[in-house]
MILUM-414760 format. One record per atom (N, C-alpha, C): residue number from 1; residue in one letter; atom name; y, z, x. Coordinates in steps of 0.2 Angstrom, whole numbers. Example, Ala and Ser with C-alpha at 12.3 -4.5 7.8 and 13.67 -1.06 7.14 Angstrom:
MILUM-414760
     k   r    a      c2      c3      c1
     1   A    N     -28      39      66
     1   A   CA     -22      39      62
     1   A    C     -16      39      66
     2   S    N     -11      35      64
     2   S   CA      -5      36      68
     2   S    C       0      39      64
END
This chain:
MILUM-414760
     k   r    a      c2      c3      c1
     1   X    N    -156     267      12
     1   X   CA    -158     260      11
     1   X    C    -157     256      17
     2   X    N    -163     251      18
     2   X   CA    -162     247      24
     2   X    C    -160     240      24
     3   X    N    -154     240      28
     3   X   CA    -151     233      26
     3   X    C    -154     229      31
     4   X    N    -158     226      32
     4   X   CA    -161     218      36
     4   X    C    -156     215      38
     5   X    N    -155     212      44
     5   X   CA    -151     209      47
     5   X    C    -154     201      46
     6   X    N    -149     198      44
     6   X   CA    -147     189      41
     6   X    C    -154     185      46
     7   X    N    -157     181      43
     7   X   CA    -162     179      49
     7   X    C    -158     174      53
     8   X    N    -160     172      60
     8   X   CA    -159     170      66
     8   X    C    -162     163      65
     9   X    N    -157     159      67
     9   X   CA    -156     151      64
     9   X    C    -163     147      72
    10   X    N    -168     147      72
    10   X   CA    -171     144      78
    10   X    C    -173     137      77
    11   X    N    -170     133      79
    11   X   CA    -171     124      78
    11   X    C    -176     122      81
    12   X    N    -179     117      76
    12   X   CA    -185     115      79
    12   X    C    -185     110      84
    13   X    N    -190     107      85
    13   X   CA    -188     101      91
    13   X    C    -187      97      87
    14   X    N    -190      96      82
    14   X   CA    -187      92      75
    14   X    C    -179      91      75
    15   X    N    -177      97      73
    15   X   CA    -171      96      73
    15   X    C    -165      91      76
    16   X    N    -159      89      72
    16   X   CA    -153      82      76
    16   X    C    -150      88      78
    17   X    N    -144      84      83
    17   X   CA    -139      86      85
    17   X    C    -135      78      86
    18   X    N    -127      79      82
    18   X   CA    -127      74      83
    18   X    C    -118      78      90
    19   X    N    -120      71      94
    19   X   CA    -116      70     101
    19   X    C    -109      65      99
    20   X    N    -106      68     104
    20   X   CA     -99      63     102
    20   X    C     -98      66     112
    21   X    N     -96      61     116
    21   X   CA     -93      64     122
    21   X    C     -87      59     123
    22   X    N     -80      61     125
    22   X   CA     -73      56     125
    22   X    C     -70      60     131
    23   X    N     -64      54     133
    23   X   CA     -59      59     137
    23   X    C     -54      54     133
    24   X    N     -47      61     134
    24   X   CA     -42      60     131
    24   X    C     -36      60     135
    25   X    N     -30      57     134
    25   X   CA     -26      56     137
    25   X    C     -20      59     136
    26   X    N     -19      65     140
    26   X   CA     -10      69     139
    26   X    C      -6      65     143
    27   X    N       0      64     138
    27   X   CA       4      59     141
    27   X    C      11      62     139
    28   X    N      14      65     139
    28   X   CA      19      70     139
    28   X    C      28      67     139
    29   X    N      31      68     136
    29   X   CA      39      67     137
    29   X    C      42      75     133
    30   X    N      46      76     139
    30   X   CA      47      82     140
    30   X    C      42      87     134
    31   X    N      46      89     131
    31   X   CA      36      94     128
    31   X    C      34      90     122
    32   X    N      35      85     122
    32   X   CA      30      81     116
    32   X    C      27      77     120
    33   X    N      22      75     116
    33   X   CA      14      72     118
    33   X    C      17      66     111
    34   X    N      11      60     114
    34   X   CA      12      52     114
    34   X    C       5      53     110
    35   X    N       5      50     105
    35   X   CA      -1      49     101
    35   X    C      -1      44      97
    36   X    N      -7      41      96
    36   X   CA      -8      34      94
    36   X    C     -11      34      86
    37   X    N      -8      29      83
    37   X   CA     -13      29      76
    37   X    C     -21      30      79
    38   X    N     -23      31      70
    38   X   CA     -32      29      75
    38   X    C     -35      27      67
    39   X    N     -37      22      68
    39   X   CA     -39      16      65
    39   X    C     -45      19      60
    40   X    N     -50      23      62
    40   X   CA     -55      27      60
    40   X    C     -54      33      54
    41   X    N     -47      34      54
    41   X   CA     -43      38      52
    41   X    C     -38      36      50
    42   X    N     -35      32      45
    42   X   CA     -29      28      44
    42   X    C     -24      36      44
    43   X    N     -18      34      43
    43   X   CA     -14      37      43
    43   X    C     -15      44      48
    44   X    N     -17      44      52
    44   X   CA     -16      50      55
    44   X    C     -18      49      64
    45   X    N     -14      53      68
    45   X   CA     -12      50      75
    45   X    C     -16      55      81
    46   X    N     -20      54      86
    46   X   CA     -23      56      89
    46   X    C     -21      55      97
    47   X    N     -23      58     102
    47   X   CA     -21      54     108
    47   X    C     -25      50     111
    48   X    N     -20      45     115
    48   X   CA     -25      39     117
    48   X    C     -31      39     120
    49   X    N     -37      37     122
    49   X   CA     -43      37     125
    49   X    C     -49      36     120
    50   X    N     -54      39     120
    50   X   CA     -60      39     117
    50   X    C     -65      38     118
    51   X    N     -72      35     114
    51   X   CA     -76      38     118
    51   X    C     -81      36     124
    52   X    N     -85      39     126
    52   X   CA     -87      35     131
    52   X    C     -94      32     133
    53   X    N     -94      25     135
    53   X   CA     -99      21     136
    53   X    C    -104      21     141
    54   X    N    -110      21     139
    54   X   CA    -115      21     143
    54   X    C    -116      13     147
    55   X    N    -121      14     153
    55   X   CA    -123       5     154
    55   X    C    -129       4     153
    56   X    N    -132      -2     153
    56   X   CA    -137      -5     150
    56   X    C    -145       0     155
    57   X    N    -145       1     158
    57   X   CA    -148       5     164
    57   X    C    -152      13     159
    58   X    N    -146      15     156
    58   X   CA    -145      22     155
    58   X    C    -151      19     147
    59   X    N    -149      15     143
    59   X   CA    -152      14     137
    59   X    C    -160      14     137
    60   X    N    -163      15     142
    60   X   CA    -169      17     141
    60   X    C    -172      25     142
    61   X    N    -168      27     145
    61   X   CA    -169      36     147
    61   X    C    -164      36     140
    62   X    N    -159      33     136
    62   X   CA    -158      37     130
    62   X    C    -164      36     124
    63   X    N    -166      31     125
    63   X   CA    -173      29     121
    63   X    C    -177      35     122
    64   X    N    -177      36     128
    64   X   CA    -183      42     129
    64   X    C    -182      49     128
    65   X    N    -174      49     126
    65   X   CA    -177      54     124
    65   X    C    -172      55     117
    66   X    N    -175      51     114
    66   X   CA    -175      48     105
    66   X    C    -167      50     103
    67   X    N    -162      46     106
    67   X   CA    -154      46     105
    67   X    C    -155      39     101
    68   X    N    -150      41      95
    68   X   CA    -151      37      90
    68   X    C    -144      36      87
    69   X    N    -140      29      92
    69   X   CA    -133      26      91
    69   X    C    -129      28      84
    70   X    N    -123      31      82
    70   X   CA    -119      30      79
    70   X    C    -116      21      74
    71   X    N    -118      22      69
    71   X   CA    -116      14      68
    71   X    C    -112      14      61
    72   X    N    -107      20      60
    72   X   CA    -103      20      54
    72   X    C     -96      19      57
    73   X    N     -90      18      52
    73   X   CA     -85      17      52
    73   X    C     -80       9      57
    74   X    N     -81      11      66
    74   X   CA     -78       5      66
    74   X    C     -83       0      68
    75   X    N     -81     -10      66
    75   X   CA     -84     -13      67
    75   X    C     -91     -11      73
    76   X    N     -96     -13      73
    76   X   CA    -100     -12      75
    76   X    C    -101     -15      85
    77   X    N     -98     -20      85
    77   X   CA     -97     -21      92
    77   X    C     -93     -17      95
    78   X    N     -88     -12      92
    78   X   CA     -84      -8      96
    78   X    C     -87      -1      96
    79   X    N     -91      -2      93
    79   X   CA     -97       4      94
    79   X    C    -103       5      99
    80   X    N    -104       0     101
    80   X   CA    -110      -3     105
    80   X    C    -108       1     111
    81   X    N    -115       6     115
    81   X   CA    -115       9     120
    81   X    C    -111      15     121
    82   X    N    -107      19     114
    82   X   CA    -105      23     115
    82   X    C    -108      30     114
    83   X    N    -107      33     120
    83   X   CA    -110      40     118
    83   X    C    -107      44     113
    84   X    N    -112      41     107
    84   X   CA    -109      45     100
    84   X    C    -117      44      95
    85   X    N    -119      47      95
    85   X   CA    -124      48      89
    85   X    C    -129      53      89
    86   X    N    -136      54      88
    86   X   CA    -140      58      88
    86   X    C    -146      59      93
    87   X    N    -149      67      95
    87   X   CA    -152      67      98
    87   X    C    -157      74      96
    88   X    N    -165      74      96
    88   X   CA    -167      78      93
    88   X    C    -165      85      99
    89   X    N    -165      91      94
    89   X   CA    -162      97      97
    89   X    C    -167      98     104
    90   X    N    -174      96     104
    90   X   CA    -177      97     110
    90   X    C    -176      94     116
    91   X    N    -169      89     116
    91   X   CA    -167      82     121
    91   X    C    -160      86     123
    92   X    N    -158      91     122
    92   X   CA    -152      93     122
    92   X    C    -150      93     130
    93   X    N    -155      98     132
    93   X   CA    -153      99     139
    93   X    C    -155      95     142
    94   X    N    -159      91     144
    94   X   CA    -161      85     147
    94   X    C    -155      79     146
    95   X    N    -153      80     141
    95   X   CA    -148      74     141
    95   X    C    -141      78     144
    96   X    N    -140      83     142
    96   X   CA    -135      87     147
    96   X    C    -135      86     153
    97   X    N    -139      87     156
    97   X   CA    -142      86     166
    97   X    C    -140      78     166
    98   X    N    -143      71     162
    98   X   CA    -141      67     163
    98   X    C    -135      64     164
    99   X    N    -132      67     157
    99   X   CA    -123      67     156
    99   X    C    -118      69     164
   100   X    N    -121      75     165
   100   X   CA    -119      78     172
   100   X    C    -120      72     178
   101   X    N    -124      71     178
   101   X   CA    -127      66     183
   101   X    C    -122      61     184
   102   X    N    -118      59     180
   102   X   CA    -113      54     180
   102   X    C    -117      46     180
   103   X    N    -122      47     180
   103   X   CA    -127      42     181
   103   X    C    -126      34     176
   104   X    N    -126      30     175
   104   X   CA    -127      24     172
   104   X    C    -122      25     167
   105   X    N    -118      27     167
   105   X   CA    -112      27     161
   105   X    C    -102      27     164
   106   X    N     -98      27     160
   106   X   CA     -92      28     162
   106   X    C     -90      34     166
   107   X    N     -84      33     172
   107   X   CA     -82      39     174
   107   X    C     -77      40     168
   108   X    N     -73      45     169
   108   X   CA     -67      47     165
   108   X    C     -61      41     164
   109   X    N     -59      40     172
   109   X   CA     -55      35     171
   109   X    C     -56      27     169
   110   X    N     -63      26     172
   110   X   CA     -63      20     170
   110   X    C     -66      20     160
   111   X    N     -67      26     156
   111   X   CA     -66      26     149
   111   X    C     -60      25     145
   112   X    N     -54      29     150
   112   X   CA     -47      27     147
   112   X    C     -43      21     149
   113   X    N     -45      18     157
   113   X   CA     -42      11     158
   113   X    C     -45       5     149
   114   X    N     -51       7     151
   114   X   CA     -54       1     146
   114   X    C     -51       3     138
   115   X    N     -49       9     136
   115   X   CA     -49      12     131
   115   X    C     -40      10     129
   116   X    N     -36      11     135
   116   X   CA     -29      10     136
   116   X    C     -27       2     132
   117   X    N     -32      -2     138
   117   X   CA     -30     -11     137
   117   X    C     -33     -12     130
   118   X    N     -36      -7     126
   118   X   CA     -38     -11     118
   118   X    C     -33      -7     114
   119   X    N     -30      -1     116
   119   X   CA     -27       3     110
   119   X    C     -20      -1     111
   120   X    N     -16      -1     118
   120   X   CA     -10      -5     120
   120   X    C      -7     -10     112
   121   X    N     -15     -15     113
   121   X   CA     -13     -19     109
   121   X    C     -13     -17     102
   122   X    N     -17     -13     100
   122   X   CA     -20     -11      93
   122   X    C     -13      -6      89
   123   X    N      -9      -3      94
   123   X   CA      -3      -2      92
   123   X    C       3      -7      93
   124   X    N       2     -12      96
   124   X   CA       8     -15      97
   124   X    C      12     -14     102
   125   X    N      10     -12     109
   125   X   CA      14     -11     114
   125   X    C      11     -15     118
   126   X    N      14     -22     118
   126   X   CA      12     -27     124
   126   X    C      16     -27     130
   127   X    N      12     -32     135
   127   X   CA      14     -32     141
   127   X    C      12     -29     147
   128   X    N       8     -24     144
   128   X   CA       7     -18     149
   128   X    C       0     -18     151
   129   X    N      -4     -23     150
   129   X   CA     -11     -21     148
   129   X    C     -14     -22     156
   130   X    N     -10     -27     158
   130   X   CA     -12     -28     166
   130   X    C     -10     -24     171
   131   X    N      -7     -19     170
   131   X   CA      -3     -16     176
   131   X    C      -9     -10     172
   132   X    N     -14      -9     169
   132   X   CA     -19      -2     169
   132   X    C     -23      -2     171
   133   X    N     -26      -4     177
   133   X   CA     -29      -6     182
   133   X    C     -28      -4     188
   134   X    N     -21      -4     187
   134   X   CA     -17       1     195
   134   X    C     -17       8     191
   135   X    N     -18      11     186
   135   X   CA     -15      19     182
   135   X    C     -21      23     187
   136   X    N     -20      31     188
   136   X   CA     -25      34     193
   136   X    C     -23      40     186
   137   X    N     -26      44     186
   137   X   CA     -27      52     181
   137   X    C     -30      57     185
   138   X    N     -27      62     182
   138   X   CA     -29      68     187
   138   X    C     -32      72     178
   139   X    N     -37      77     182
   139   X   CA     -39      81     177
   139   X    C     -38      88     174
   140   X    N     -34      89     169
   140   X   CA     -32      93     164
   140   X    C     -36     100     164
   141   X    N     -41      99     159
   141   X   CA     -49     102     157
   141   X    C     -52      99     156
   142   X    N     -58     103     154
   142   X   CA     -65     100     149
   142   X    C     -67     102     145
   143   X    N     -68     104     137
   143   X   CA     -69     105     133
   143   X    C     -75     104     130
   144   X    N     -79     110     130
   144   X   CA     -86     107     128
   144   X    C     -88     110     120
   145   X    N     -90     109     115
   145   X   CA     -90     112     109
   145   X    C     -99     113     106
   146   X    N    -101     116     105
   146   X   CA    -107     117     103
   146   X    C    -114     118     107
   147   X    N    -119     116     104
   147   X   CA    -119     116      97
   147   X    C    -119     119      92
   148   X    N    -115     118      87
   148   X   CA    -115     125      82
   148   X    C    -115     119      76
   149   X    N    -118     121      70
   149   X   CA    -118     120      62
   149   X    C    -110     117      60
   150   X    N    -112     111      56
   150   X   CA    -103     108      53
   150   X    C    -104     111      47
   151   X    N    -101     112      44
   151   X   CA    -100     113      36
   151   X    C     -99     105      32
   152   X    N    -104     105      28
   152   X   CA    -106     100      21
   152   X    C    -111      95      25
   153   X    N    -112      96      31
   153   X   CA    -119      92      34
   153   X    C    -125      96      36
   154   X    N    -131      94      38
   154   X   CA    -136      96      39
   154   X    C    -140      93      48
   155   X    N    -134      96      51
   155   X   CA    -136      95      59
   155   X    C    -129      98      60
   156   X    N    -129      99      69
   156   X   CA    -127     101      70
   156   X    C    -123      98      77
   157   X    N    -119     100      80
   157   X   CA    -114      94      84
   157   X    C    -112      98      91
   158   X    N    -113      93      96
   158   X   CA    -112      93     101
   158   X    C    -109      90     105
   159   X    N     -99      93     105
   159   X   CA     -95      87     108
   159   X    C     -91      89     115
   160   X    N     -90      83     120
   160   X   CA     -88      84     128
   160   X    C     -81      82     124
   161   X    N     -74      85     126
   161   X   CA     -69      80     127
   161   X    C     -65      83     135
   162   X    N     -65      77     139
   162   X   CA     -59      78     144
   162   X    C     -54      75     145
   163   X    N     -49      80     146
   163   X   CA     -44      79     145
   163   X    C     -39      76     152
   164   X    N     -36      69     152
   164   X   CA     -35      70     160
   164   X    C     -24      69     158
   165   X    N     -23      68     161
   165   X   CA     -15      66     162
   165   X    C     -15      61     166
   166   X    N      -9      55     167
   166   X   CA      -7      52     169
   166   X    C      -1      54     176
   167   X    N      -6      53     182
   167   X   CA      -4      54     191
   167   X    C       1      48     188
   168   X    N       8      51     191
   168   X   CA      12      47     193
   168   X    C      16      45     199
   169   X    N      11      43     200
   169   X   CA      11      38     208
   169   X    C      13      32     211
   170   X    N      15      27     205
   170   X   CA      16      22     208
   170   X    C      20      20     201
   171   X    N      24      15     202
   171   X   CA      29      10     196
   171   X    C      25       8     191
   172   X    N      16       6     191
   172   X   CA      15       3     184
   172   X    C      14      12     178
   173   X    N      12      15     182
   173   X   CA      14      24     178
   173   X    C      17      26     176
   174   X    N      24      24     179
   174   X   CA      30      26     176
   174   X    C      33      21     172
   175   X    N      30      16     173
   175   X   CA      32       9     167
   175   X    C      29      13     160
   176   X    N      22      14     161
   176   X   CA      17      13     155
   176   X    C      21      20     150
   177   X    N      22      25     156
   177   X   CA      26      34     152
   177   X    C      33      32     148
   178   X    N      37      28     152
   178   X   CA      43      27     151
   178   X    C      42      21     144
   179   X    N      38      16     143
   179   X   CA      38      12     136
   179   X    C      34      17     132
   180   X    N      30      19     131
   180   X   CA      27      22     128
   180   X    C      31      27     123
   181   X    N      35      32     128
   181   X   CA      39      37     124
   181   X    C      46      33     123
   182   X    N      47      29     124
   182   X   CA      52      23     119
   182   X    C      50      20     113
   183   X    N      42      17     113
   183   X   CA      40      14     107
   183   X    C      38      23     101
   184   X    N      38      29     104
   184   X   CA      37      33      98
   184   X    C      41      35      96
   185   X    N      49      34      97
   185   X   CA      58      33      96
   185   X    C      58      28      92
   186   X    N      54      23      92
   186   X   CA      56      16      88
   186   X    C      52      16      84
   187   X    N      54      13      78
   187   X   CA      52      12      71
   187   X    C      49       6      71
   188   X    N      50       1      77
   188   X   CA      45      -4      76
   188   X    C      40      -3      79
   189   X    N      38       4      81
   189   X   CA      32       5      83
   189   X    C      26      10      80
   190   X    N      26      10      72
   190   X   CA      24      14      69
   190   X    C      16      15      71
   191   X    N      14      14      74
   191   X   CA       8      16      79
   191   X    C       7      20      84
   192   X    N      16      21      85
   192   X   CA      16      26      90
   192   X    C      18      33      86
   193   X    N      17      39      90
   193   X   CA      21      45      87
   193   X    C      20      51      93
   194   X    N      29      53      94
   194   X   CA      29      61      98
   194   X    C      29      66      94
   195   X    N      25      70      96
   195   X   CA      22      75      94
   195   X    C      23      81      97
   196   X    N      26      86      97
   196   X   CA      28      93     101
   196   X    C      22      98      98
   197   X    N      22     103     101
   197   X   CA      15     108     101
   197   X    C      18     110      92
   198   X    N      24     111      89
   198   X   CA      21     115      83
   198   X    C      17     111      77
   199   X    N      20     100      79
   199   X   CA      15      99      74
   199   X    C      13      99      75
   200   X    N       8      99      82
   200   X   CA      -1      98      83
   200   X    C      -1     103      79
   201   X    N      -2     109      81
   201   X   CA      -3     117      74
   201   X    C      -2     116      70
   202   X    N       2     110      66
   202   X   CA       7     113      59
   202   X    C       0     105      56
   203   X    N      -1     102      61
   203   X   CA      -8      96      59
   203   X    C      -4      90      54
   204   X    N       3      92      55
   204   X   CA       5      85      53
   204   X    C      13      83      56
   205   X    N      16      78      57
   205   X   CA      24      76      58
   205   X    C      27      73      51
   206   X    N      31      75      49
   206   X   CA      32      72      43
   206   X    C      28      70      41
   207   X    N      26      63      38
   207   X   CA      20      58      36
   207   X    C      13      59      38
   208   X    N      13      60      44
   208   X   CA       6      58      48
   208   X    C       4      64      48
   209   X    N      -2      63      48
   209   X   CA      -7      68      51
   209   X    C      -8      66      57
   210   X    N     -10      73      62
   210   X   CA     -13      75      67
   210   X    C     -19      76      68
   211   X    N     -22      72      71
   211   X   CA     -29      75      73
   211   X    C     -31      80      78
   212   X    N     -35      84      73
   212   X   CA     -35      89      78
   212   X    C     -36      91      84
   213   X    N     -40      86      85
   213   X   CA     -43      85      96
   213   X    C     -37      85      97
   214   X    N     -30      84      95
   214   X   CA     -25      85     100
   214   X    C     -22      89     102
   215   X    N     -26      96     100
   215   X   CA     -24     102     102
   215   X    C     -24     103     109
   216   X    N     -32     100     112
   216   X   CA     -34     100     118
   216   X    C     -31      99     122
   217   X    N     -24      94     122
   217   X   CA     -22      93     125
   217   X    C     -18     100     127
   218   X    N     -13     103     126
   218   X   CA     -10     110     127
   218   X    C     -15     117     127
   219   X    N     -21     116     124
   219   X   CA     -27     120     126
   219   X    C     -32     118     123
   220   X    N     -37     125     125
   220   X   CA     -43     123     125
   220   X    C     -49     123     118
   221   X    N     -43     124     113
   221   X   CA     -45     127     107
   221   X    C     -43     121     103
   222   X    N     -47     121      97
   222   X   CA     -45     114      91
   222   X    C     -42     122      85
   223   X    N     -35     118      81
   223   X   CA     -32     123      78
   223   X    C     -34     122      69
   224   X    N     -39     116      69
   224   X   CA     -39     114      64
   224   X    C     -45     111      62
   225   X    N     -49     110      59
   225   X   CA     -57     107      58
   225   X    C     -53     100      56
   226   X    N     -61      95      58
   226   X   CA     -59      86      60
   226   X    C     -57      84      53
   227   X    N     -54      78      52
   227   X   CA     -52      74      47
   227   X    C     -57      68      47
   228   X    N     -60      66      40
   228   X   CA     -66      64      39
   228   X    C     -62      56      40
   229   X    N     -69      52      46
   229   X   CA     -66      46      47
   229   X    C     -70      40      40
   230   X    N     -68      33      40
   230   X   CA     -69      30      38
   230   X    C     -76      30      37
   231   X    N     -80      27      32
   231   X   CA     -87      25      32
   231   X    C     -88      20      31
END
């Protein structure tokens, strides 16, 4: 008897891919990691950053090559210009050489300075929002995933995450590290949460959930498939 080997999945130009590209922030007190609520995902905590914005310039070469905006879960102005939605499988590598190009979009740091001054407040740790503008980052890794098939969807996904740390170089650094990992000690700051490497693995801390791009942070592997965000 001849067993046939499973047919070979070959995507048309037709075919979506949907993109998501972020940088995340390792932010460390002794071996736990700093993580913030994430609004998109109530009750479960992620680390700070997210994702990244393109400039007015780029929105024509994404036009060209038929990228089509994410516009589900948060308010839609917070969504505007991020690189997160769909591109046919045929734009894949064209958009990747762009991406590389660093061309008309966010560097890494200027993703997490901007991403910093709105979460800051969105958890409740003010004061700090002006001193993010002196913060410098150094680079962790970069995490590239796909494209490979999701399970209960019908496209296929393609995500950058890079992961940087906080250079500690100057007083507003050590300001930001030192409040930071006090407000995730304090019960008045249920927005914040320390997180040691078994519950990123274990996907929860007591109450909350963990998301699982927080693996990234301590390596280069996700230990858990995503947690479905708001719609």
């Amino acid at each position: 008897m001849i067993v046939k080997p499973p047919p070979v999945f070959l995507p048309s130009r037709r075919d979506r891919v949907r993109i998501s590209f972020s940088v995340l922030l390792r932010l460390a007190d002794d071996d736990r990691f700093v993580l913030f609520d994430a609004p998109k995902r109530p009750g479960a905590f992620g680390p700070p950053g997210g994702v990244i914005k393109f400039f007015p310039p780029a929105a024509r070469i994404l036009d060209a090559l038929g990228f089509q905006p994410e516009r589900t879960g948060s308010p839609h102005h917070k969504l505007r210009a991020d690189l997160r939605g769909t591109l046919p499988a045929g734009a894949v590598r064209r958009f990747r050489t762009w991406f590389a190009s660093g061309a008309y979009r966010e560097a890494a740091d200027e993703c997490l300075r901007r991403e910093l001054r709105e979460e800051l407040a969105e958890v409740g740790v003010h004061g700090l929002g002006r001193t993010v503008s002196e913060l410098e980052f150094a680079l962790v890794r970069t995490v590239r995933e796909g494209p490979r098939p999701v399970p209960g969807k019908n496209y296929r996904q393609l995500r950058g995450f890079e992961v940087r740390e906080l250079a500690m170089t100057n007083s507003a650094a050590r300001r930001l590290s030192r409040a930071l990992a006090e407000a995730g000690e304090d019960e008045a700051y249920p927005g914040v949460l320390l997180a040691d490497f078994d519950d990123i693995a274990h996907g929860r801390s007591n109450r909350a959930l963990i998301a699982p791009q927080s693996a990234f942070l301590v390596g280069p592997s996700r230990l858990a498939p995503d947690l479905p965000p708001l719609r």
